[in-house]
C-alpha positions in Angstrom: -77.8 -76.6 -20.9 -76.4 -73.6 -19.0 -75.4 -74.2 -15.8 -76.8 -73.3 -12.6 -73.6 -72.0 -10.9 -69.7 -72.6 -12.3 -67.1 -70.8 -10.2 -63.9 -71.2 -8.4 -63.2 -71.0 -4.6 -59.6 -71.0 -2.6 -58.7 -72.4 0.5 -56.6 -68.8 1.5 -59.8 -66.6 1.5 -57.9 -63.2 1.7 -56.6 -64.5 -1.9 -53.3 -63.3 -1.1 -49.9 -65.4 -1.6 -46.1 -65.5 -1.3 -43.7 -66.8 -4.1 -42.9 -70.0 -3.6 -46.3 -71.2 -2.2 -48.8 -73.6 -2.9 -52.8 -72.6 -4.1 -55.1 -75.1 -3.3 -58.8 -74.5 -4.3 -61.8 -76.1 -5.8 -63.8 -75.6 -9.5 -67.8 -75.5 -8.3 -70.4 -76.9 -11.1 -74.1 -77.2 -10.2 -76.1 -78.8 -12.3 -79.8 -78.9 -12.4 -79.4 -82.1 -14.9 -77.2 -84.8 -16.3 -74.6 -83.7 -18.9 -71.8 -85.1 -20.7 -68.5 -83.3 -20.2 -66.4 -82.7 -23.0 -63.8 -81.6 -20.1 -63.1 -79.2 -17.5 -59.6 -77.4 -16.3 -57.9 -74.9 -15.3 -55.2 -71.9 -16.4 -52.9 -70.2 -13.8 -51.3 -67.5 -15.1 -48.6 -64.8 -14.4 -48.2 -61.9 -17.0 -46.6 -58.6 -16.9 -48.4 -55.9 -19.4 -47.2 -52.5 -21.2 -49.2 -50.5 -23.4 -49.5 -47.2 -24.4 -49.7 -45.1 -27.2 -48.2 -41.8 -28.6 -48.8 -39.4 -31.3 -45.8 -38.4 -33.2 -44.7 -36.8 -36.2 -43.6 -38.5 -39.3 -42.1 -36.7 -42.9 -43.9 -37.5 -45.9 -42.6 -36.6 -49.5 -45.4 -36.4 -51.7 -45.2 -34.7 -55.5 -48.2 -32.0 -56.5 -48.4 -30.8 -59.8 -44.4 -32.4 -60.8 -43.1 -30.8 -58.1 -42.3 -32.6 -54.6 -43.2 -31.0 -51.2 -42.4 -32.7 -47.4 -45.8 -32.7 -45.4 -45.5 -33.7 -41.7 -47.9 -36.2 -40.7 -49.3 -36.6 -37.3 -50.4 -40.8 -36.3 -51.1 -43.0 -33.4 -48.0 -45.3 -32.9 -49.2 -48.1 -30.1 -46.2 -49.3 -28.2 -46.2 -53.0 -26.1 -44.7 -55.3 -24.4 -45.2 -58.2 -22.2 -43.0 -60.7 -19.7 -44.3 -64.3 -19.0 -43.5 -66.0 -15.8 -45.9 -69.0 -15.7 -48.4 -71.0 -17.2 -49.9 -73.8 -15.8 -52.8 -75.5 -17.0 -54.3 -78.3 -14.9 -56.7 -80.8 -16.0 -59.7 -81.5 -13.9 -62.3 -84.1 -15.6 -60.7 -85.4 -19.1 -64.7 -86.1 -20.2 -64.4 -88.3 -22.6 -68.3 -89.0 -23.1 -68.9 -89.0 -19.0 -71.5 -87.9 -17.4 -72.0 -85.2 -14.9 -74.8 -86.1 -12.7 -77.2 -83.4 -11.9 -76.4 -81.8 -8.6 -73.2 -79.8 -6.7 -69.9 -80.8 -7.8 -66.2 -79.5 -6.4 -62.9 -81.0 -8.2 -60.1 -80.0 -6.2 -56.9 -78.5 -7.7 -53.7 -77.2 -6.6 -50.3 -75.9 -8.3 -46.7 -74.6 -6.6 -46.2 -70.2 -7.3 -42.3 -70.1 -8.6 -39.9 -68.6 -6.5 -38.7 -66.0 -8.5 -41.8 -63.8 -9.4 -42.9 -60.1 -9.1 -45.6 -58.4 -6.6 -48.8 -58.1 -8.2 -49.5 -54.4 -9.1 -52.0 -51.9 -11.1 -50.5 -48.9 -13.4 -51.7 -46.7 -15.5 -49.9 -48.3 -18.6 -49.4 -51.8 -17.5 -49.7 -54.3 -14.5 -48.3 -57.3 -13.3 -51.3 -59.7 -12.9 -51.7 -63.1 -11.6 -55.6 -64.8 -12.7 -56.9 -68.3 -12.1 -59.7 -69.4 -15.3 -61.8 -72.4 -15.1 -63.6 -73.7 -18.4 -66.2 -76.2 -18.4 -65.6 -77.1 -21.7 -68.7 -78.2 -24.3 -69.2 -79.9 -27.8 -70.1 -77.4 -30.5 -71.3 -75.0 -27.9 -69.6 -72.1 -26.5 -67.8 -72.8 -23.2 -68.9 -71.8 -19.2 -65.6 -70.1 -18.1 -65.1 -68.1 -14.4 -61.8 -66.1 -13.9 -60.7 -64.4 -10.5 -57.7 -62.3 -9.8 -55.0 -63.2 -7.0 -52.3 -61.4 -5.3 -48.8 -62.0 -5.0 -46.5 -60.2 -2.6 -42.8 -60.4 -2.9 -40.7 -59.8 -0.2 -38.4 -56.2 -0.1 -36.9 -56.4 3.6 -35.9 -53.0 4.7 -33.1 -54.5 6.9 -31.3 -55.7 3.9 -31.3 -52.1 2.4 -28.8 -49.8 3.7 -30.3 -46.9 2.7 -33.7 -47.5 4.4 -32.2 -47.0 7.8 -30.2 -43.6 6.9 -32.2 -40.0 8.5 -32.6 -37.8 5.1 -32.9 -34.1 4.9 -33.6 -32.0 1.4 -33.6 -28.2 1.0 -33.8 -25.4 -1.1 -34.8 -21.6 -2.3 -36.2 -19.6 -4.5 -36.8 -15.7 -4.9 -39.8 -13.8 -6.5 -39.3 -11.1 -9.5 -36.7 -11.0 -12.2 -33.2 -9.6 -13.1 -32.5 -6.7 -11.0 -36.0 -6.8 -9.3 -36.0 -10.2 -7.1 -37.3 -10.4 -4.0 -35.6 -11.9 -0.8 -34.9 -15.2 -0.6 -38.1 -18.2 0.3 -36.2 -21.7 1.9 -37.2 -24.8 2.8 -35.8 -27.8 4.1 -37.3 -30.9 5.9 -36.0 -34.1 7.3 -37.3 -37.5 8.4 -35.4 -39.7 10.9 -34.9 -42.3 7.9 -35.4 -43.4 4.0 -37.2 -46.7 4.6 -40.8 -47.4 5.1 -43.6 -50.4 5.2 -47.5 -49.6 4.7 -49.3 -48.9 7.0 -46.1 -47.0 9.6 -46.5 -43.5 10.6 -44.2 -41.1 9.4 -43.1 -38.2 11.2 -42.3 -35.2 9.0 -40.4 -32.3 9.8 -40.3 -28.9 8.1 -39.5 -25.3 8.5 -40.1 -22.4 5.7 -38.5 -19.3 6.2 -40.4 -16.1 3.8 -38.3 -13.0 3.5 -40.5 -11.7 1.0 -43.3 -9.5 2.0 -45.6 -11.6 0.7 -47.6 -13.7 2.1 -47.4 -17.5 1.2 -50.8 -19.1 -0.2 -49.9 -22.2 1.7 -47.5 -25.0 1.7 -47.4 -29.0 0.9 -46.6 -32.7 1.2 -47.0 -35.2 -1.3 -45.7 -38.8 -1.8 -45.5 -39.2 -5.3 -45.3 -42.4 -7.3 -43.8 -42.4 -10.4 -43.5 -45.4 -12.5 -41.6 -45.9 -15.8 -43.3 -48.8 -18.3 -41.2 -50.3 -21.2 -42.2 -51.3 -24.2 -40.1 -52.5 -27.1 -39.1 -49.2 -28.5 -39.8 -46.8 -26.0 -40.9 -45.9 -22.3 -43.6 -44.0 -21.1 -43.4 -42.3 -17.6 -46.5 -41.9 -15.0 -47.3 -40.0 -11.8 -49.6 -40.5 -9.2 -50.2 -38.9 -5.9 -50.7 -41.4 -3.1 -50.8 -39.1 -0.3 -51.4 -35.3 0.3 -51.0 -33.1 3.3 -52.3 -29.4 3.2 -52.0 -26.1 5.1 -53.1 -22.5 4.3 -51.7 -19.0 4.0 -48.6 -18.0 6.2 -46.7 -14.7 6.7 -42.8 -15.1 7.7 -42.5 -19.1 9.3 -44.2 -22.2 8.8 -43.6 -25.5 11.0 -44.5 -29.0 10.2 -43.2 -30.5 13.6 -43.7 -34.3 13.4 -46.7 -34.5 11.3 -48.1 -37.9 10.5 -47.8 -39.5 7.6 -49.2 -42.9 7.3 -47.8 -44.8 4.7 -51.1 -46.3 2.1 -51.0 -49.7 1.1 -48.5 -49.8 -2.1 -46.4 -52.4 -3.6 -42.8 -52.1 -2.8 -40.0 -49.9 -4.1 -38.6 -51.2 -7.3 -41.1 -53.9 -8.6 -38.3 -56.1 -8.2 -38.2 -59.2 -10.5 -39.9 -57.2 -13.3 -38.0 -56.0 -16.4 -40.9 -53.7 -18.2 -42.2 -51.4 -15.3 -40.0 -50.2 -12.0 -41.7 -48.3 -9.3 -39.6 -45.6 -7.2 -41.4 -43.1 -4.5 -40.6 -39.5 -4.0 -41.4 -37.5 -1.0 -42.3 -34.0 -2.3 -42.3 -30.3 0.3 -44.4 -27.1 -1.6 -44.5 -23.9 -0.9 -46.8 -21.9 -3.1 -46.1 -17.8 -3.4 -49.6 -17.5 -4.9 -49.9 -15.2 -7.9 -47.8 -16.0 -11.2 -45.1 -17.3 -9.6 -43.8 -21.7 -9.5 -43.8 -23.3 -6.1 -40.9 -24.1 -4.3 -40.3 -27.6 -4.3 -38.2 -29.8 -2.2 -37.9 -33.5 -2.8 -36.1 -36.5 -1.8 -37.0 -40.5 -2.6 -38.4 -42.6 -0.4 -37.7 -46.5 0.2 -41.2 -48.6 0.6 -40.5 -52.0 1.7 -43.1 -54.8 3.1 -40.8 -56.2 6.0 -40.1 -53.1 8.6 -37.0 -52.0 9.6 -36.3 -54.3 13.3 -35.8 -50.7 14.8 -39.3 -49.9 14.5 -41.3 -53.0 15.5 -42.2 -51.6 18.6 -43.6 -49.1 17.1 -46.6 -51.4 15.8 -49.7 -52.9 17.5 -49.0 -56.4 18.3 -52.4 -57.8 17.0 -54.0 -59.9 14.4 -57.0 -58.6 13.0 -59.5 -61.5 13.4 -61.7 -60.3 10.2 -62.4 -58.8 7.4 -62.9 -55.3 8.4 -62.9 -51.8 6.7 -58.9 -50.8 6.8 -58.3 -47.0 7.6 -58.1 -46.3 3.9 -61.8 -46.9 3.2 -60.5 -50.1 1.8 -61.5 -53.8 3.2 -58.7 -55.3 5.3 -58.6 -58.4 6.1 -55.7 -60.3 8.5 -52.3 -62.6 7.3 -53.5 -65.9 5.8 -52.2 -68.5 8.7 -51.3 -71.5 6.5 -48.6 -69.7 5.7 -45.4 -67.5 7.1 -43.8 -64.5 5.7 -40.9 -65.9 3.0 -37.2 -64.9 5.2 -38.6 -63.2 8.4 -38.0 -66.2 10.5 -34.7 -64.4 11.7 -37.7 -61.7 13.0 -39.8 -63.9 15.8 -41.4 -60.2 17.1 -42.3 -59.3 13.2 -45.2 -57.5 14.0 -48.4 -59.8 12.5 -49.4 -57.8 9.3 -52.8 -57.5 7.5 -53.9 -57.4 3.5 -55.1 -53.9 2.7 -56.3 -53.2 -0.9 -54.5 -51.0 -2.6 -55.8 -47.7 -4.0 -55.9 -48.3 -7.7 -57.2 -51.8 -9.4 -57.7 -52.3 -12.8 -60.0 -54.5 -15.2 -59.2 -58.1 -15.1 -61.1 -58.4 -18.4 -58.6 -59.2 -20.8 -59.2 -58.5 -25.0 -59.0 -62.8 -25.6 -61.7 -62.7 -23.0 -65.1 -63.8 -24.6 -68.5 -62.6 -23.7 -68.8 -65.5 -21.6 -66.7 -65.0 -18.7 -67.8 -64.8 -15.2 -65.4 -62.7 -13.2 -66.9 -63.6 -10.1 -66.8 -60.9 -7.3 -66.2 -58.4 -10.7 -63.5 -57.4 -13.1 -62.2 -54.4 -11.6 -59.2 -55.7 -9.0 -57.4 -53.3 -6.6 -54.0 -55.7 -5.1 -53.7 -56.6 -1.1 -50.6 -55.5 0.3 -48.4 -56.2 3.4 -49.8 -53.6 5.9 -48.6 -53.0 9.3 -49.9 -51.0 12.3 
């Protein structure tokens, strides 16, 4: 018999959690007839995943004709690794020959998050991922199994970092030509009035190019950059992505960014804290392009993204809740803070501005390679995180 329906539902509906907190939810089976039940549970999970492959070089002695020669052989070396930090398995109906009456059936369930656990998060190499599976397990048949994704956020306060509340400036130069033959100098610089940042807060940027060539600029740029570094066992592979983009066109002598906003995307937080195999860091990156053969100028300083805002900007945020899921200003859904619970370590922040969920930019497939034909992923595989997002 293959059953009508067999899913999994949670009390939090934005599916978003804190370390430390309890998930309470309920395994679904319809049933258009009686069946016995072998047994049905459930698998939390919390895994951390690298993988990524390389091709490299490798000298080979071989012997032709009594005489040895070294070939270089090119192959495909995969490199992994992985970091467990739970594994809970809950049993739901033991079975044991009983019967499942035909009909709609919930069994509750519920399990603690540990305190010391990463933010959920999507890379191009790897992810930190967080599933719930359900099996409605059969004799000498294959099993009903459902799988969902869920998020974790953990906490990087801004007003415990420093550096997030210092004003930075970068700058730099570059001429045109070579040797003898260079041109007058191009600068740049550009400041912000700090280093530390929580989704969804405006930026203001500040910039000023100065051109003493007689050329005339294709156009200049601003990008945050996020660059992430994935371990594996014997080797780490670097990534880049571009999370936000600013453009203008051709100028002459000057060009003036003069506060231009910036709104920070929903991300997860500088560092990845808590995980050993990937670390997160954001750059803030100024262009100018001369056009023609020549490299842009670029000027670059790191940026601090937390997901508790500095106290010095709260009033800088709409004090609101959003009272439903809605469509967040990155074309993503948004949805508001789940009130069963409060923000881990902000009860020293009573004005906290309330935040929202936004999905991140990037997902990935929740479909895993042990995963068998069988699996319904509910809502889909592919899974873009929620993050903390103000404003």
């Amino acid at each position: 018999m293959v059953l009508d329906k067999f899913f999994i539902s949670l009390d939090n509906d934005v599916i978003v959690y804190f370390p430390g907190q309890e998930i309470t939810g309920y395994v679904h089976v319809w049933n258009s007839e009686s069946k016995n039940v072998k047994g049905i549970y459930i698998e939390c999970c919390g895994l951390a995943q690298v993988s990524f492959s390389r091709t490299e070089q490798e000298m080979r002695t071989v012997y032709r004709n009594g005489r040895s020669h070294t070939d270089v052989i090119n192959k495909t070396v995969h490199y992994s690794s992985k970091e467990n930090y739970f594994h809970h398995r809950v049993t739901i109906s033991t079975g044991n020959g009983q019967v499942l009456n035909k009909g709609k059936h919930q069994f509750p369930f519920s399990f603690v998050l540990p305190q010391q656990i990463p933010s959920s998060f999507e890379g191009a190499h790897g992810s930190v991922r967080y599933t719930i599976r359900a099996v409605y397990e059969r004799r000498l048949k294959w099993n009903h199994e459902c799988k969902i994704p869920i998020t974790v956020n953990s906490i990087t306060d801004l007003n415990a970092i420093p550096e997030a509340s210092v004003p930075i400036q970068a700058s730099g130069f570059k001429t045109l030509g070579i040797l003898c033959c260079t041109s007058n100098p191009i600068t740049a610089k550009f400041w912000l009035d700090r280093a530390g940042y929580v989704p969804g807060e405006k930026m203001k940027f500040n910039a000023e190019v100065e051109n003493l060539t007689r050329k005339r600029m294709r156009g200049s740029k601003i990008q945050i950059i996020e660059r992430t570094n994935f371990h594996a066992t014997r080797a780490t592979e670097g990534h880049e992505r571009v999370i936000h983009e600013s453009v203008r066109g051709k100028f002459k002598s000057v060009e003036l960014w003069e506060n231009h906003p910036i709104i920070v995307p929903p991300v997860v937080s500088s560092g990845l804290n808590l995980c050993r195999i990937i670390d997160v860091a954001y750059v803030l990156v100024f262009s100018v392009d001369p056009g023609s053969l020549s490299f842009n100028l670029k000027v670059s300083h790191d940026l601090l993204i937390g997901n508790v805002p500095l106290r010095s900007s709260f009033a800088n945020f709409q004090h609101h809740n959003r009272i439903s899921v809605t469509q967040g200003r990155y074309g993503n859904p948004s949805a508001p803070a789940y009130p069963g619970h409060s923000i881990p370590g902000t009860d020293a922040y009573p004005d906290l501005p309330p935040p929202s969920y936004e999905e991140c930019m990037f997902g990935g497939n929740i479909r895993d390679a042990e995963d068998s034909e069988h699996v319904n992923y509910g809502a889909g595989d592919f899974y873009k995180p929620r993050y903390l997002t103000y404003g």
